[in-house]
C-alpha positions, -999 to +999 in steps of 0.1 A: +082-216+081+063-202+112+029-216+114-001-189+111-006-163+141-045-161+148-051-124+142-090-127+137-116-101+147-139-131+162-117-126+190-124-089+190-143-086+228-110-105+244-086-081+222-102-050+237-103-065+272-069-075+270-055-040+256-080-023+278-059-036+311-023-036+302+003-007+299+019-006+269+055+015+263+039+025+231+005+034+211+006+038+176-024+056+160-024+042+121-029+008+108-012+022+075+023+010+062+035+040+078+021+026+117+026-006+106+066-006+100+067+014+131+045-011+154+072-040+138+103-017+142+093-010+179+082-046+191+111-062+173+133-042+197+109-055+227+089-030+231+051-036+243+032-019+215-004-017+208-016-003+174-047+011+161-069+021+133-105+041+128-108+020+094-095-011+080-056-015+081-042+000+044-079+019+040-063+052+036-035+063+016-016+025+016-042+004-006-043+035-028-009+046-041+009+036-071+016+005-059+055+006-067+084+002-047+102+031-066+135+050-062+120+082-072+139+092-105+116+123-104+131+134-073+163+136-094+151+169-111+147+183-076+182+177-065+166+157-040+198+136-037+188+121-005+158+112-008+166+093-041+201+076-017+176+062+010+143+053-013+165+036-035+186+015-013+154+008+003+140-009-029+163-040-022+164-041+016+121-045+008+124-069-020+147-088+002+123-090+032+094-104+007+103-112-025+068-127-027+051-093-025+079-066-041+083-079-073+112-067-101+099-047-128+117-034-156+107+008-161+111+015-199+114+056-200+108+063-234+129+097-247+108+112-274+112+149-290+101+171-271+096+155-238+111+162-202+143+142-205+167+144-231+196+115-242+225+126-221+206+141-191+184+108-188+220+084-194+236+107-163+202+108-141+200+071-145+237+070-138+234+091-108+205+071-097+222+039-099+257+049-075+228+065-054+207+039-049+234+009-052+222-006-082+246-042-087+249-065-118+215-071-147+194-043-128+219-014-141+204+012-161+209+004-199+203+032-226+183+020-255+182+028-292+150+040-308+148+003-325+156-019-292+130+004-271+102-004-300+110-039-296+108-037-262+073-019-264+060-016-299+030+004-287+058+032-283+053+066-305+079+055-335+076+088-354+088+110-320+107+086-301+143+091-304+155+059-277+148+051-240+161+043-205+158+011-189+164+006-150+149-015-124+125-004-100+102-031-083+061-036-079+041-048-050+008-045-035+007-021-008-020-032+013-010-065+014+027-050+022+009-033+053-011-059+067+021-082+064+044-057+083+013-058+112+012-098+111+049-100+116+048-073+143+025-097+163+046-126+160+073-102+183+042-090+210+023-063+193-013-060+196-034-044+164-071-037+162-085-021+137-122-003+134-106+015+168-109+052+164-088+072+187-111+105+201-090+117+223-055+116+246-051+106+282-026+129+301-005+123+336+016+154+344+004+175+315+020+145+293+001+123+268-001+090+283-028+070+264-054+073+244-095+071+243-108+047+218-145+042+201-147+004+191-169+015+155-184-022+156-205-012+189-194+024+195-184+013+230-156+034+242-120+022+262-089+032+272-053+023+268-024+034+289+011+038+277+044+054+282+042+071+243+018+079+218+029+079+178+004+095+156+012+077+117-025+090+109-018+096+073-042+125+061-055+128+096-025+136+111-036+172+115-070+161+128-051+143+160-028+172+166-058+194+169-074+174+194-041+175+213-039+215+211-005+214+191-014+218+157+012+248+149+036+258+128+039+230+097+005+216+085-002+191+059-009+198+023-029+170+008-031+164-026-053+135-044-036+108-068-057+095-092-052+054-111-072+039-139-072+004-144-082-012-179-083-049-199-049-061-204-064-063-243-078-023-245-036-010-232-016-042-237+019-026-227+043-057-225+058-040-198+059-013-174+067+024-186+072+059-173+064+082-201+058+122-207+023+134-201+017+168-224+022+192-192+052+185-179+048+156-157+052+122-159+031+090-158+036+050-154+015+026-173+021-012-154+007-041-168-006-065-137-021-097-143-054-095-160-050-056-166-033-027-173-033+004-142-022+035-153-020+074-127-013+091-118-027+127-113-012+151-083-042+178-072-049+197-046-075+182-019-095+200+009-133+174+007-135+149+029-106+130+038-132+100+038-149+096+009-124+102-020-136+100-057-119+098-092-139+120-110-148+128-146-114+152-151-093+131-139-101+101-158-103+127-190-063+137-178-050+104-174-070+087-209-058+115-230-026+114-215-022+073-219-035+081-259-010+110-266+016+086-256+006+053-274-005+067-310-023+031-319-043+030-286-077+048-281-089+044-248-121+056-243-139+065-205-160+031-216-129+011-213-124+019-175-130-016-154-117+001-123-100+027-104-085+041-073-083+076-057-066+087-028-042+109-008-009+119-003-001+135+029+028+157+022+044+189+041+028+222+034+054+250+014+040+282+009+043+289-033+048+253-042+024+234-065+011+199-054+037+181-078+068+203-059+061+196-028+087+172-013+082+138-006+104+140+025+088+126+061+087+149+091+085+147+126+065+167+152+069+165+190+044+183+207+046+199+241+023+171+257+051+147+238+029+135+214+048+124+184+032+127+151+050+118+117+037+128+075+049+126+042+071+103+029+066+080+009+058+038+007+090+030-002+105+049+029+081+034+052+108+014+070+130+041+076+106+063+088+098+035+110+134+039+123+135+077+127+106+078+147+108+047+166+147+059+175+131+087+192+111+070+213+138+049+221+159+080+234+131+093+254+128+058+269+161+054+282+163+096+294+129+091+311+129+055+325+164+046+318+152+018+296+179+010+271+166-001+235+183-021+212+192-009+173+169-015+145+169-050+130+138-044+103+159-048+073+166-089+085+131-096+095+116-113+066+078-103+064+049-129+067+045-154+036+085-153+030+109-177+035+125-172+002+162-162+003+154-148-037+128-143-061+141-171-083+128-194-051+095-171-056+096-186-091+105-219-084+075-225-058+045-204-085+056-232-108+050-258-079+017-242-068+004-246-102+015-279-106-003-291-076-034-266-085-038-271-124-053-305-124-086-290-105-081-263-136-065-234-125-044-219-143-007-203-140-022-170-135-041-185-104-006-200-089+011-165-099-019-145-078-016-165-047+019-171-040+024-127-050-009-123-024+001-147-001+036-166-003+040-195+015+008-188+034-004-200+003-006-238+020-031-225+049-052-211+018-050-246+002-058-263+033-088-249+033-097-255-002-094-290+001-122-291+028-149-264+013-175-291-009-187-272-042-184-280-078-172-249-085-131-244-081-129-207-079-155-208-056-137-231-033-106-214-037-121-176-028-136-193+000-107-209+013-094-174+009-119-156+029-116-181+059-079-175+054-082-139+061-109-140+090-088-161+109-053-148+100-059-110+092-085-096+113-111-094+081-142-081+096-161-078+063-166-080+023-147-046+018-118-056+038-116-089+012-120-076-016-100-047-016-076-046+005-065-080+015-070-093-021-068-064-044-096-078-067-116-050-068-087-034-085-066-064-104-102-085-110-129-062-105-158-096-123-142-120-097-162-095-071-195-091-091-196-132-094-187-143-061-202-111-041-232-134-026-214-166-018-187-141+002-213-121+020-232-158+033-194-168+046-189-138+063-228-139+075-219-174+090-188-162+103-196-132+121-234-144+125-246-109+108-281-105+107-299-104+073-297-064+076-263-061+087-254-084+058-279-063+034-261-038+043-229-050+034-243-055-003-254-022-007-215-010+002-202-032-022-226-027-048-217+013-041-179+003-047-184-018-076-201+014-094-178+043-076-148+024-088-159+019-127-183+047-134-179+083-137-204+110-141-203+146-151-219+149-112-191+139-096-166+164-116 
C-alpha cells in the first residue's frame, strides 16, 4: 500500500506560493465529487491540474445527498434508459475502486396495494434494470412473496403488502468518497486547496486563461494561470458563468433534498428499503451503524445557496411518511438526533416539477471557453469526469497539439483500498477489531474505521498508540483528527466532524462529548487564538442545534 501523501493545510502559505507561480493545463473550480473525479480523471492522464474550493471539499451538495451509490430504478418510469445503463454499470466499476467506502446493500421495495409499482411491472423494471445495469450472479433481482418480504422486514405493513422486490444497490459516504477521489488525484500531480474562492477569470486573447482567488483564511487574493478552466461548482455553477458574461440559454433549477436521521431503536429496519410515500413518490429508509437515516424530500429552492435548513415541513413530510409505511412505528419530531439538507443542481425544463426534472449532466462551453458542467448525479460522477475531461483533451491536442491519453479512472483504486473484494474488506474489520478490542472497542468501532478509512486505518492507529489519556475513544478521535490535519487538509472542527467523519450525522453524542478536547487539538495545531477557537465552538454548537432541532420559525 502507498504510504500517506501529506495534504495538510499547515502547509497552506507554501501551497498558495507554489500554485501562485506555475502554469497549470487545467483549473478546476469545485472541490465536490463532481471536481474531484475530474481533477483525478485529468491528472491520471498527466495533466498539470490545480483544483479549488470557496468551502471545505464535499461542503455543498457531496456531504449531503442520499448517500447511495444507486442505479436509479426511478429513472425507469422516465424511460430514462440511459441514464439507468451508465449509473448502473457504474455501481460496480465504484465498489470496485473502494470496496472500503461503497458498500453492498440489499434494497427491499415493498409492493403494497395501492402503491406506485405493481407485481409484474416491478418483476420487468427490475428485470430491465438488471440487463441494463449488468447485474451478475447473488445481486440479481429476486421477487418476494408477501411472507419472505415480512421476514425480511417485519416492520413491513402486513395488512396492505402484497410481496416485494429485492436488488442490489450499494451505500457509501459521499464526502469521504470526494476527499478520497482528491487524495488519489495528488498522488498523480494535482494540487487542491480548499477555503480558495474563485472571484473572477483571467483572459489572454478574449479567452479564459486562469482564475483570481480569495484565500478565505486571510482574504489575501492570487492568481493562477492555466491553459483551461472547468467550472464543477455545484449550485453555483450559474453564479461563475455570470461573472464570465455567459450565463445564457440553460440555467440551473435547484431543488432541496431533505434526510432525517433517528436511533437505530426508535426505526430499527433490519435493512435498507425503498417504499411508497402517500403522494406519489418514493423514499429509502437505511439503517447505518448506530441509526437509522431516512429522505428524502425534492422542493424547489431559490434562499441562499449557503445556509440550507431542514425545516419544520419537511421533517413533518418525511415522519408521516416513514409512519404511514411502518404501521408499528410512531416517530415523533422528538425522535430526530440529526439531519441533513441540501441541493441538487439539476437542468432547468420549463413545466416540469422538481421530482421530473432529469438527472442527466450537461455541459456548457462558453465563448471565452470556459467549461462549466451540472446535474447529474453521485453515482455518475466518474463519467462526468470523463465527458468533460475528454473535452479538454480535444481542445488540447487542436490548440497545442498536445495528445492525451484515454481514461483509466475505472482501474485506479481510490485512497484506503487495496482490496481486490469486499470479502478482503471483511476479512481485515475482523482483524482491526481483533487488534483494537482488548483496549475495549468494540466491532462497531473496527466496522467505522476501516468503512471511513480502509487501510489508512494503520496511520490512524499509529497515532493512537502515541496520544497518553485514560480514555480510549478519546485517544482514538484524536488519533483521527491528527490523521486528517496531516492527510486531508482539515483546517477545522466542522471539516472533522462532518465531513471527514460523518459523526455529526452517523454519531451526532460522539461530537457533543469530545467537542472541547477536538477544538484544544486543533487550537494546538493551527495555534488559534482563544477567539478564533471560541469561535469555532459557537459554529459547532450552531450545528449541533441546526442539525437536531426544528422550529416553527424556520418553516
Amino acid at each position: 500500500m502507498k504510504k500517506n501523501m501529506r495534504f495538510s493545510n499547515l502547509d497552506r502559505t507554501a501551497t498558495i506560493q507554489k500554485m501562485s507561480k506555475e502554469h497549470f493545463d487545467l483549473v478546476v473550480i469545485g472541490g465536490g465529487i463532481t471536481g474531484g473525479g475530474i481533477a483525478l480523471d485529468a491528472a491520471s492522464r498527466g495533466m498539470k491540474v490545480a483544483l479549488l474550493e470557496k468551502d471545505d471539499f464535499a461542503s455543498g451538495t457531496s456531504s449531503k445527498s442520499t448517500k447511495l451509490i444507486h442505479g436509479g430504478l426511478r429513472y425507469l418510469k422516465q424511460f430514462d434508459f440511459w441514464l439507468v445503463k451508465e449509473v448502473g454499470s457504474e455501481r460496480a466499476i465504484v465498489h470496485k475502486l473502494a470496496p472500503h467506502l461503497v458498500l453492498p446493500e440489499k434494497m427491499l421495495l415493498p409492493l403494497i396495494e395501492g402503491g406506485s409499482y405493481g407485481k409484474w411491472l416491478t418483476s420487468i423494471g427490475l428485470k430491465v434494470y438488471d440487463i441494463l445495469a449488468q447485474v451478475t450472479g447473488d445481486d440479481k433481482r429476486q421477487m418476494l412473496e408477501k411472507k419472505e418480504a415480512m421476514k425480511l422486514e417485519p416492520l413491513l405493513p402486513k395488512k396492505i403488502l402484497n410481496g416485494a422486490g429485492y436488488y442490489a444497490e450499494y451505500r457509501t459516504d459521499d464526502a469521504r468518497l470526494t476527499i478520497e477521489n482528491i487524495k488519489t488525484s495528488l498522488q498523480h500531480g494535482a494540487q487542491a486547496l480548499n477555503y480558495a474562492k474563485v472571484t473572477d477569470f483571467l483572459y489572454e486573447n478574449d479567452k479564459v486563461a486562469g482564475v483570481t482567488v480569495t484565500d478565505e483564511t486571510t482574504k489575501k487574493k492570487f492568481s493562477i494561470k492555466s491553459k483551461y478552466v472547468i467550472s464543477a461548482a455545484g449550485p453555483w455553477v450559474d453564479e461563475l458563468r455570470s461573472v464570465n458574461n455567459s450565463k445564457k440559454g440553460k440555467r440551473l433549477h435547484l431543488t432541496k433534498g431533505v434526510h432525517l436521521v433517528f436511533p437505530r431503536k426508535k426505526l430499527p429496519v433490519k435493512q435498507s428499503v425503498y417504499f411508497d410515500i402517500p403522494d406519489g413518490r418514493m423514499m429509502f429508509a437505511i439503517p447505518r451503524g448506530k441509526i437509522t437515516y431516512v429522505g428524502t424530500t425534492d422542493t424547489n429552492f431559490n434562499l441562499d445557496k449557503d445556509n440550507i435548513k431542514t425545516d419544520l415541513a419537511d421533517a413533518i413530510y418525511l415522519i408521516s411518511a416513514v409512519n404511514n409505511m411502518f404501521p408499528d412505528i410512531n416517530l415523533e419530531m422528538e425522535d430526530i438526533i440529526s439531519s441533513w439538507a441540501g441541493l441538487r443542481p439539476l437542468i432547468h425544463e420549463e413545466g416540469k416539477s422538481a421530482s421530473e426534472l432529469s438527472r442527466k449532466d450537461e455541459i456548457f462551453t462558453s465563448d471565452t471557453g470556459l467549461v462549466s458542467i451540472a446535474g447529474g448525479k453521485l453515482t455518475g460522477y466518474r463519467k462526468m469526469a470523463e465527458r468533460v475531461v475528454n473535452r479538454i483533451a480535444k481542445k488540447m491536442e487542436e490548440d497545442y497539439e498536445i495528445e492525451t491519453p484515454e481514461c483509466t479512472t475505472d482501474k485506479i483504486p481510490l485512497c484506503g483500498s487495496d482490496f481486490k473484494k469486499f470479502k478482503h474488506v471483511k476479512k481485515y474489520i475482523e482483524e482491526i477489531y481483533t487488534r483494537i478490542k482488548e483496549d475495549g472497542f468494540s466491532e462497531y468501532d473496527a466496522w467505522y474505521l476501516v468503512t471511513n478509512y480502509g487501510k489508512q486505518t494503520e496511520t490512524i492507529l499509529d497515532n493512537y498508540s502515541k496520544i497518553k489519556s485514560e480514555d480510549i475513544s478519546l485517544r482514538m478521535i484524536l488519533a483521527e483528527v491528527q490523521f486528517s490535519i496531516d492527510h486531508e487538509m482539515t483546517l477545522n472542527p466542522m471539516d472533522f466532524f462532518i465531513r471527514r467523519t460523518g459523526r455529526l450525522y452517523f454519531d451526532i453524542e460522539s461530537v457533543r462529548d469530545y467537542m472541547q478536547p477536538v477544538l484544544e487539538e486543533f487550537k494546538k495545531a493551527y495555534n488559534y487564538d482563544d477567539a478564533q477557537t471560541l469561535a469555532f465552538k459557537e459554529k459547532l454548537e450552531e450545528e449541533l442545534d441546526s442539525h437536531s432541532n426544528f422550529s416553527l420559525e424556520r418553516a
